[in-house]
FIFI-147726 format. One record per atom (N, C-alpha, C): residue number from 0; residue in one letter; atom name; x, y, z negated. Coordinates in nm, 3 decimals, always signed. Layout:
! residues N
+-----+-----+------+---------+---------+---------+
|   n | res | atom |      xx |      yy |      zz |
+-----+-----+------+---------+---------+---------+
| NUM |   a |   CA |       X |       Y |       Z |
...
+-----+-----+------+---------+---------+---------+
! end
This chain:
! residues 98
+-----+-----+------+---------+---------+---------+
|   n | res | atom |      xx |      yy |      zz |
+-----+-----+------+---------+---------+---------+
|   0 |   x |    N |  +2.496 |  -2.481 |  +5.307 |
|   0 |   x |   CA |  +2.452 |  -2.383 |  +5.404 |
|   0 |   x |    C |  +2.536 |  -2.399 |  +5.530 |
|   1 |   x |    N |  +2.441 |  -2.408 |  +5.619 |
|   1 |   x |   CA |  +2.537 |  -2.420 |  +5.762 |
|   1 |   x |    C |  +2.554 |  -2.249 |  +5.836 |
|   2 |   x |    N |  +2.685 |  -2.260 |  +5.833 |
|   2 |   x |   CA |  +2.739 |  -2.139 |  +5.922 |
|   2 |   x |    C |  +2.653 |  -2.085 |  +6.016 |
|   3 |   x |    N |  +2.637 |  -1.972 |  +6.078 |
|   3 |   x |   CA |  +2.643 |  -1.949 |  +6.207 |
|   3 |   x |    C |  +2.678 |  -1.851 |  +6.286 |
|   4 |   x |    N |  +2.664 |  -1.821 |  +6.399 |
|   4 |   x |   CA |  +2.755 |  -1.714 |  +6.492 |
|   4 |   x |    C |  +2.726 |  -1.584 |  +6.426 |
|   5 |   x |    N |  +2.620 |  -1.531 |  +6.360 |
|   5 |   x |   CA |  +2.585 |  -1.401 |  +6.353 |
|   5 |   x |    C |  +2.680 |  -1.410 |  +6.231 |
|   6 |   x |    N |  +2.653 |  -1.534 |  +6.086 |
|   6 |   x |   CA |  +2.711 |  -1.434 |  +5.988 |
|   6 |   x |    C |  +2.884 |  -1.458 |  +5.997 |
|   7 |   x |    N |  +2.920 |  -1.550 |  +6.112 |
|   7 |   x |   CA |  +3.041 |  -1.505 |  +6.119 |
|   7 |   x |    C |  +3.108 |  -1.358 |  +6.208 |
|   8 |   x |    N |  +2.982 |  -1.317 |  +6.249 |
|   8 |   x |   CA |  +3.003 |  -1.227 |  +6.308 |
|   8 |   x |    C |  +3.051 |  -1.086 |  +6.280 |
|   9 |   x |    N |  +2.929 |  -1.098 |  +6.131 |
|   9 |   x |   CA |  +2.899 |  -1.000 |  +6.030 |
|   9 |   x |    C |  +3.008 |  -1.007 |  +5.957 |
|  10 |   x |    N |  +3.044 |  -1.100 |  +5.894 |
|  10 |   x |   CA |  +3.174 |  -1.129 |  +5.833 |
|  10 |   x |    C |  +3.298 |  -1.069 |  +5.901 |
|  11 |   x |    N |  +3.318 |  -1.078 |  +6.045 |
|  11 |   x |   CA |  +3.418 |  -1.061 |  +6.060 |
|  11 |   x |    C |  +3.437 |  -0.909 |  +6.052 |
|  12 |   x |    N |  +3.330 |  -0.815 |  +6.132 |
|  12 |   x |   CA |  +3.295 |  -0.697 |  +6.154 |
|  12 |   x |    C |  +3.329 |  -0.597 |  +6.002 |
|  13 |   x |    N |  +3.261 |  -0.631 |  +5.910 |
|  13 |   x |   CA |  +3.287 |  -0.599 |  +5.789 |
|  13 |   x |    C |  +3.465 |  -0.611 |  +5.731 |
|  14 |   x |    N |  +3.472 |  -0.724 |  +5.763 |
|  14 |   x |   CA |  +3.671 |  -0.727 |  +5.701 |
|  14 |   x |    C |  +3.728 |  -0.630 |  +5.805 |
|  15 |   x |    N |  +3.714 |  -0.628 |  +5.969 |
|  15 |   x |   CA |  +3.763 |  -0.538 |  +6.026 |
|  15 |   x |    C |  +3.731 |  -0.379 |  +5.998 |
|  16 |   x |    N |  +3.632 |  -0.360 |  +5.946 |
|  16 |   x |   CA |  +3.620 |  -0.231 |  +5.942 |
|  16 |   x |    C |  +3.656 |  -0.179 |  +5.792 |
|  17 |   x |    N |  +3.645 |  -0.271 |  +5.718 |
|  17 |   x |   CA |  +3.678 |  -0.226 |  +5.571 |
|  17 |   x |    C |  +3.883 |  -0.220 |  +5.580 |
|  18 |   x |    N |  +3.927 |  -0.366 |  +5.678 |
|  18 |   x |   CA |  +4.036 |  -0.378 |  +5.615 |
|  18 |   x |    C |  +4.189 |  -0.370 |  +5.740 |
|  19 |   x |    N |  +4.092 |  -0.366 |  +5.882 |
|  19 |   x |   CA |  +4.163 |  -0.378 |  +5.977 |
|  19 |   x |    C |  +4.205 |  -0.510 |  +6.030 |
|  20 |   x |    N |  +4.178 |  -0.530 |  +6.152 |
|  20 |   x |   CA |  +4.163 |  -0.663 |  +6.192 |
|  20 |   x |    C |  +4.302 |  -0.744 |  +6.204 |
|  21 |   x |    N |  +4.412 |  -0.700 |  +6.164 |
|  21 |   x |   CA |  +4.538 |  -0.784 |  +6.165 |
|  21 |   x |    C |  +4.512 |  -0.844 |  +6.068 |
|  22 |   x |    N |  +4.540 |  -0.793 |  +5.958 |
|  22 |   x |   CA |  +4.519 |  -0.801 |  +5.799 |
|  22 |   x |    C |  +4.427 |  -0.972 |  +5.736 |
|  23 |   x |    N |  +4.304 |  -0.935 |  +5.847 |
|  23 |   x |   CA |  +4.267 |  -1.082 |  +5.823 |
|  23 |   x |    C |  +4.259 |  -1.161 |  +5.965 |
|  24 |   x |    N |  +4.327 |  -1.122 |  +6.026 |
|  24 |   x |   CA |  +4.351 |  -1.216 |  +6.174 |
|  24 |   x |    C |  +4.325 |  -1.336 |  +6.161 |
|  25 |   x |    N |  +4.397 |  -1.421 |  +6.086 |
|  25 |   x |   CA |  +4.456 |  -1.542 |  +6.079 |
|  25 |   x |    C |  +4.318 |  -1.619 |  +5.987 |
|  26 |   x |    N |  +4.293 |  -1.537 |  +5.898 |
|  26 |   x |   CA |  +4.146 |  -1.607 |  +5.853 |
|  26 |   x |    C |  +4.040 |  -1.608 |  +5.921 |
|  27 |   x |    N |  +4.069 |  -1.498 |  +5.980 |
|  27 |   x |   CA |  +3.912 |  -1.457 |  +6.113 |
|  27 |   x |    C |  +3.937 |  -1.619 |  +6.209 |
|  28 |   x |    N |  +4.008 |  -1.633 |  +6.218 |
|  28 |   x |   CA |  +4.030 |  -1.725 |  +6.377 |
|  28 |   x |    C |  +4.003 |  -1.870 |  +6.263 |
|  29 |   x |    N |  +4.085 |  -1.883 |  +6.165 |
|  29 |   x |   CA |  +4.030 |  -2.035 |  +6.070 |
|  29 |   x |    C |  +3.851 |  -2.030 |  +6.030 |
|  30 |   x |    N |  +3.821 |  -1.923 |  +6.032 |
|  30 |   x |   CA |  +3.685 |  -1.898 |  +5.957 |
|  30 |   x |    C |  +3.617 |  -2.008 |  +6.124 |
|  31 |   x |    N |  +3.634 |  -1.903 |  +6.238 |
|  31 |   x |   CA |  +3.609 |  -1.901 |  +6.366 |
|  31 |   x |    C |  +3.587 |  -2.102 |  +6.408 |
|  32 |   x |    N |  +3.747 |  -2.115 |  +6.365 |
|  32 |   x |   CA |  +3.715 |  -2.297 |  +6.347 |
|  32 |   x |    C |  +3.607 |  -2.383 |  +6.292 |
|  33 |   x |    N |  +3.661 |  -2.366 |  +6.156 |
|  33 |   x |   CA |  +3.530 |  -2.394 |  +6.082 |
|  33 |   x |    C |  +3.381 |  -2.404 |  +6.147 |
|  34 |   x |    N |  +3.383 |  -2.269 |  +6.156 |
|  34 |   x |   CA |  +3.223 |  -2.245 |  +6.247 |
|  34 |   x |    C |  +3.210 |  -2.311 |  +6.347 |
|  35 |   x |    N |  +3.301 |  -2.345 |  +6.414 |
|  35 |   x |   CA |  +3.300 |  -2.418 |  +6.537 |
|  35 |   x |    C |  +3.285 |  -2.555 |  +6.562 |
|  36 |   x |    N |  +3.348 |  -2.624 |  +6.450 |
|  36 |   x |   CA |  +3.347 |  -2.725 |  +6.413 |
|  36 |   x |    C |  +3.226 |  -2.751 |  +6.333 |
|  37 |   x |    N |  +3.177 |  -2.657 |  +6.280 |
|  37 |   x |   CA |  +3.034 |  -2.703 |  +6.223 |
|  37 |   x |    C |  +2.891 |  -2.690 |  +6.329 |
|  38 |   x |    N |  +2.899 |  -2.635 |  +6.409 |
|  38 |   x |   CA |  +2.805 |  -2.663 |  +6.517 |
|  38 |   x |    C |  +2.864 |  -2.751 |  +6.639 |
|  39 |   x |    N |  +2.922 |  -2.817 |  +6.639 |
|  39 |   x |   CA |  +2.990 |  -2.968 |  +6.724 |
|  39 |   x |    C |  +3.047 |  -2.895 |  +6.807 |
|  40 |   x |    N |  +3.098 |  -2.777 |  +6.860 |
|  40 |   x |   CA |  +3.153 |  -2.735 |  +6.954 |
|  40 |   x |    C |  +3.275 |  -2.802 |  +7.006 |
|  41 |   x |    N |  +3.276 |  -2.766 |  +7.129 |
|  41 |   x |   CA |  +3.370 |  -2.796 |  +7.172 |
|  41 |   x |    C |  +3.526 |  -2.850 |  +7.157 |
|  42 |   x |    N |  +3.610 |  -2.955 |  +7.188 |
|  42 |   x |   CA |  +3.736 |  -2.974 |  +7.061 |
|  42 |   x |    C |  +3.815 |  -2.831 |  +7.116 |
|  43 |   x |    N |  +3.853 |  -2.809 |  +7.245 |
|  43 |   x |   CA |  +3.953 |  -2.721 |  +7.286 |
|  43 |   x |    C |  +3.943 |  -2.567 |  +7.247 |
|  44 |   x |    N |  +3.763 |  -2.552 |  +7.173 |
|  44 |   x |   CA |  +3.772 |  -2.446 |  +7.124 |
|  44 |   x |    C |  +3.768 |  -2.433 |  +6.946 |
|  45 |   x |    N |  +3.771 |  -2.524 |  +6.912 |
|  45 |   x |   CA |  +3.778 |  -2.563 |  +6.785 |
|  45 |   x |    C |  +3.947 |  -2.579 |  +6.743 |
|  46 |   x |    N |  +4.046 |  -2.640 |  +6.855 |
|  46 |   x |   CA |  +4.163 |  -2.650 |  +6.846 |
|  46 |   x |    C |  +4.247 |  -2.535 |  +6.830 |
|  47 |   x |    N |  +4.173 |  -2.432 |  +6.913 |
|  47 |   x |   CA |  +4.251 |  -2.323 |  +6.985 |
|  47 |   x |    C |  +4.225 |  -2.185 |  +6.871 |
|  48 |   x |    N |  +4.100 |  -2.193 |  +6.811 |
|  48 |   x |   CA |  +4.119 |  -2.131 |  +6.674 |
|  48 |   x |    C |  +4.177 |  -2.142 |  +6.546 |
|  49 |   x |    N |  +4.196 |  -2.295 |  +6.519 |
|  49 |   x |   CA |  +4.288 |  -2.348 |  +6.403 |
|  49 |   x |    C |  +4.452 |  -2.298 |  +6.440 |
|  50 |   x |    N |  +4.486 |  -2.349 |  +6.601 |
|  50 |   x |   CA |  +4.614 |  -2.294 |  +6.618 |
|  50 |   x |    C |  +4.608 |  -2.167 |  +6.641 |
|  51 |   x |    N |  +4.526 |  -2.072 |  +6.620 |
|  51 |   x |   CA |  +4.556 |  -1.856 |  +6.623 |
|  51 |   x |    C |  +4.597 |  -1.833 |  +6.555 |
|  52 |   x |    N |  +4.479 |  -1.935 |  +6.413 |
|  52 |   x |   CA |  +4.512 |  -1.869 |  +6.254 |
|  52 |   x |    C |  +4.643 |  -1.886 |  +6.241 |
|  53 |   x |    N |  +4.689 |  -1.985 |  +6.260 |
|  53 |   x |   CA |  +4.861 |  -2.100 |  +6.168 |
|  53 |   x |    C |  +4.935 |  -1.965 |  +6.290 |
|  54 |   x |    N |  +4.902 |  -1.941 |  +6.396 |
|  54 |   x |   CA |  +4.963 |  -1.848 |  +6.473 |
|  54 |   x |    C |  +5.001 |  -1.703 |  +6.404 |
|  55 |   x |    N |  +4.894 |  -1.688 |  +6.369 |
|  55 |   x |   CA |  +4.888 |  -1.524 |  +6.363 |
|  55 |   x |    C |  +4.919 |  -1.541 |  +6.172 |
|  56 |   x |    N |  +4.895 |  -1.584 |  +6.097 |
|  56 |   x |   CA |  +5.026 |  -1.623 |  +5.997 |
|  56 |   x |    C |  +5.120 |  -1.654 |  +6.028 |
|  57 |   x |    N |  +5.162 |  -1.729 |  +6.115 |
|  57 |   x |   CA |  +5.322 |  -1.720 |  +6.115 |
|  57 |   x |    C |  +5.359 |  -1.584 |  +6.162 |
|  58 |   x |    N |  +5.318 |  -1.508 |  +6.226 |
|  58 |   x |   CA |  +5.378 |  -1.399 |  +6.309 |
|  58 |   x |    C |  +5.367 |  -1.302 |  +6.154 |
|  59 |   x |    N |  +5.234 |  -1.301 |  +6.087 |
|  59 |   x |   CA |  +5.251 |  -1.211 |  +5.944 |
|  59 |   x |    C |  +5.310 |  -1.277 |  +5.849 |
|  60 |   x |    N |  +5.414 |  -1.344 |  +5.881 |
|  60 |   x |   CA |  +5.527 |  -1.445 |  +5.742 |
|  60 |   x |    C |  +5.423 |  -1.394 |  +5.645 |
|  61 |   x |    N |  +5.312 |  -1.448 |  +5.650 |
|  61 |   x |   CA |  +5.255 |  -1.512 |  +5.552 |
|  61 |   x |    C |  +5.207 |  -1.648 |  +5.486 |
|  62 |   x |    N |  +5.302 |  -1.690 |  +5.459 |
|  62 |   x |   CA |  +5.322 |  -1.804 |  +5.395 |
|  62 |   x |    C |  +5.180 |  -1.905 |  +5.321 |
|  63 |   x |    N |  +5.135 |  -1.801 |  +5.279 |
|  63 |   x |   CA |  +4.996 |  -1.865 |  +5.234 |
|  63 |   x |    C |  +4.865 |  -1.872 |  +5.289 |
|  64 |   x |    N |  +4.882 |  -1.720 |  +5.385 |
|  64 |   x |   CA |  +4.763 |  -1.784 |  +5.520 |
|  64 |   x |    C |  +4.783 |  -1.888 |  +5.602 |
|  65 |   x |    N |  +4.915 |  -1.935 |  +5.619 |
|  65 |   x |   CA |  +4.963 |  -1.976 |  +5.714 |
|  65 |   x |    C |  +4.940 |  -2.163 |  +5.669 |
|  66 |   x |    N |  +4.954 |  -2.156 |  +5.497 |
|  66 |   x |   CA |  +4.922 |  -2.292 |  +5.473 |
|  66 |   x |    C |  +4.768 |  -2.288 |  +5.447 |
|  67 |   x |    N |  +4.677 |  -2.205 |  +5.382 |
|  67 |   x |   CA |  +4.573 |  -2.218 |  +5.419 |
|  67 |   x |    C |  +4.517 |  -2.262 |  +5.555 |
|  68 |   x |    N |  +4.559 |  -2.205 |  +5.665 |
|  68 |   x |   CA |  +4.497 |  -2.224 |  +5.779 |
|  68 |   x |    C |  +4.585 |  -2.406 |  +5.826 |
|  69 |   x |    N |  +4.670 |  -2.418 |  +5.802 |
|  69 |   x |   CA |  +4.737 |  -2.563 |  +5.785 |
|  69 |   x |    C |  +4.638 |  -2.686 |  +5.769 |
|  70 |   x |    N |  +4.589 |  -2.616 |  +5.576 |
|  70 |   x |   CA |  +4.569 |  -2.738 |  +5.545 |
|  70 |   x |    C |  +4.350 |  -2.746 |  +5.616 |
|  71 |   x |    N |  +4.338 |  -2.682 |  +5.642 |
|  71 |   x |   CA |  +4.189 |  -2.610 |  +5.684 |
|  71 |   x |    C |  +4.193 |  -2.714 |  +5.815 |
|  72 |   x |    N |  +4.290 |  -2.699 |  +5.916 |
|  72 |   x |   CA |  +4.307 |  -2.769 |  +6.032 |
|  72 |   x |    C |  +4.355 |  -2.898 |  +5.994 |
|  73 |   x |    N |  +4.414 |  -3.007 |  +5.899 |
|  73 |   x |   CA |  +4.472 |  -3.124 |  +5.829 |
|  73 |   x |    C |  +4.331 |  -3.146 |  +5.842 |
|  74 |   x |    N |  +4.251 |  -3.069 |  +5.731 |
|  74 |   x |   CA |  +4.086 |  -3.146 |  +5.714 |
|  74 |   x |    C |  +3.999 |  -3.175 |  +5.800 |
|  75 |   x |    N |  +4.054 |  -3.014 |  +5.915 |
|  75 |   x |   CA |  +3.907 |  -3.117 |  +5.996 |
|  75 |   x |    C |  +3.928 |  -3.259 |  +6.085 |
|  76 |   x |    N |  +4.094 |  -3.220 |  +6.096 |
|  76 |   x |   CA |  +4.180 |  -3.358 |  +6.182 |
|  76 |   x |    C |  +4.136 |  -3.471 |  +6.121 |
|  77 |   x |    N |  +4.169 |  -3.453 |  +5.968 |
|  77 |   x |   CA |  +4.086 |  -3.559 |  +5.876 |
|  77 |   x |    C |  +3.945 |  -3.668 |  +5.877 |
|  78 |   x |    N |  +3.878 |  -3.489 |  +5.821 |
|  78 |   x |   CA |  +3.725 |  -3.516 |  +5.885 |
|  78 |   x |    C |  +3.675 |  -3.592 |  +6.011 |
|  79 |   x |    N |  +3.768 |  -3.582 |  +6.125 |
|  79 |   x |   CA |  +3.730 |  -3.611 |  +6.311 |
|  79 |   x |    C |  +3.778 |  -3.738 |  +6.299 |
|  80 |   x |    N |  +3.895 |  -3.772 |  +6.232 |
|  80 |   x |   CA |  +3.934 |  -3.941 |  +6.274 |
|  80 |   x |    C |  +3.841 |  -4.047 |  +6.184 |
|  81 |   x |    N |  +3.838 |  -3.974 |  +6.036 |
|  81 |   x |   CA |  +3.778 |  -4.081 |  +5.929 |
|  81 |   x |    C |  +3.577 |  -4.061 |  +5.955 |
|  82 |   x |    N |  +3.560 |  -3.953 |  +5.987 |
|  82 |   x |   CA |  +3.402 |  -3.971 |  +5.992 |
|  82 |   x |    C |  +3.302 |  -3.957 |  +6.116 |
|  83 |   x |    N |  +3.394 |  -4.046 |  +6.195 |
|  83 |   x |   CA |  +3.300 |  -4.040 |  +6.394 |
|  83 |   x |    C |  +3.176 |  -4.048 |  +6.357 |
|  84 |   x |    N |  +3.090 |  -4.011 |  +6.327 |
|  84 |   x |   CA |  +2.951 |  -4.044 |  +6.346 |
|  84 |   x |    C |  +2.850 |  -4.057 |  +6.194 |
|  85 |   x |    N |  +2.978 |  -4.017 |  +6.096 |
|  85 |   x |   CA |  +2.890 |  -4.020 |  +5.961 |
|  85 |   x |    C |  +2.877 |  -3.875 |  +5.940 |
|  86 |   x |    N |  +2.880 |  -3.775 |  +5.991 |
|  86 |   x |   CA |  +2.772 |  -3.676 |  +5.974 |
|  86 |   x |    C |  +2.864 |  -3.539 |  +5.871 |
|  87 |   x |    N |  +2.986 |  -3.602 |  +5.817 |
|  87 |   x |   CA |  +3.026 |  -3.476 |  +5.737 |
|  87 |   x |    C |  +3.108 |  -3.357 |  +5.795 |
|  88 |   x |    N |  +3.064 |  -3.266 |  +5.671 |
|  88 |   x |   CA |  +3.117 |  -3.156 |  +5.791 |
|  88 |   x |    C |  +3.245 |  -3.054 |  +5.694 |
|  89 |   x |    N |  +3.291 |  -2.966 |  +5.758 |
|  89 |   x |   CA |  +3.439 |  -2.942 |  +5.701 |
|  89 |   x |    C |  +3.369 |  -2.813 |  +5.604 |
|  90 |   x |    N |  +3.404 |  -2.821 |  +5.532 |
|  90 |   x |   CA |  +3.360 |  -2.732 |  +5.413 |
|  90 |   x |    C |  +3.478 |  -2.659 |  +5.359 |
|  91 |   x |    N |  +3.430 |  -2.502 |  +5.337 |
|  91 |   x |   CA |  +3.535 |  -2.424 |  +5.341 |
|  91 |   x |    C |  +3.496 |  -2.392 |  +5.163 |
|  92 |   x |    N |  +3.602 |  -2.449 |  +5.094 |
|  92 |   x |   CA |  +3.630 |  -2.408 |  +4.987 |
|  92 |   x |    C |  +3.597 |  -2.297 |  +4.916 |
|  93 |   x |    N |  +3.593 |  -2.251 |  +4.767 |
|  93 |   x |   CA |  +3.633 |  -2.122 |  +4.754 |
|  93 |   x |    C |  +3.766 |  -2.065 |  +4.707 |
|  94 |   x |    N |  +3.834 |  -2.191 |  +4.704 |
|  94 |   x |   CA |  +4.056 |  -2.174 |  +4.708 |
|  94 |   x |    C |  +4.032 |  -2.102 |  +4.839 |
|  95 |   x |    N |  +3.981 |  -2.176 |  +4.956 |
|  95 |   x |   CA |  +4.032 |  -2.192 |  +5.094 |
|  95 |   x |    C |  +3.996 |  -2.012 |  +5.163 |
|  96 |   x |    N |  +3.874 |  -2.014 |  +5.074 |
|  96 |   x |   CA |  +3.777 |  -1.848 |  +5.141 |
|  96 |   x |    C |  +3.856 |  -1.761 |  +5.078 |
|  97 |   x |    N |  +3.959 |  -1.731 |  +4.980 |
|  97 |   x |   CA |  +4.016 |  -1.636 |  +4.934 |
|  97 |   x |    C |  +4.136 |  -1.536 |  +4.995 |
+-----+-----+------+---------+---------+---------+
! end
């Protein structure tokens, strides 16, 4: 299933209102990548959400958002050098969505 703006939208709207938007900051902005990276967007805005998440975990010494959002940004770095033009796309786990 390919992402898109609304249900990341919905997604995000829902964690903010159920849980408060610090709380999942750092996933909101990796989710945000992802999505971004799955409709070819732009690199500087695809860059600039991988570095919020690893951001906004480090600022919540959370150690495990912080490598989640790590290794999330490793893959798509991954994904961008090893597959120019073969079509795969960064797939968000269900380790990675937790």
């Amino acid at each position: 299933m390919r992402l898109s703006p609304a249900i990341l939208e919905g997604a995000e709207n829902a964690l903010v209102e159920r849980f408060g938007e610090r709380l999942w900051r750092s996933d909101l902005h990796r989710l945000r990548g992802v999505l971004l990276a799955d409709m070819d967007a732009g690199e500087t805005q695809i860059e600039t959400a991988f570095s919020e998440a690893i951001r906004a975990a480090t600022e919540q010494k959370s150690v495990s958002l912080r490598k989640r959002a790590e290794a999330t940004y490793t893959e798509y770095r991954r994904l961008k050098r090893s597959a120019l033009g073969d079509g795969e796309r960064l797939a968000v786990s269900r380790s990675q969505s937790r």
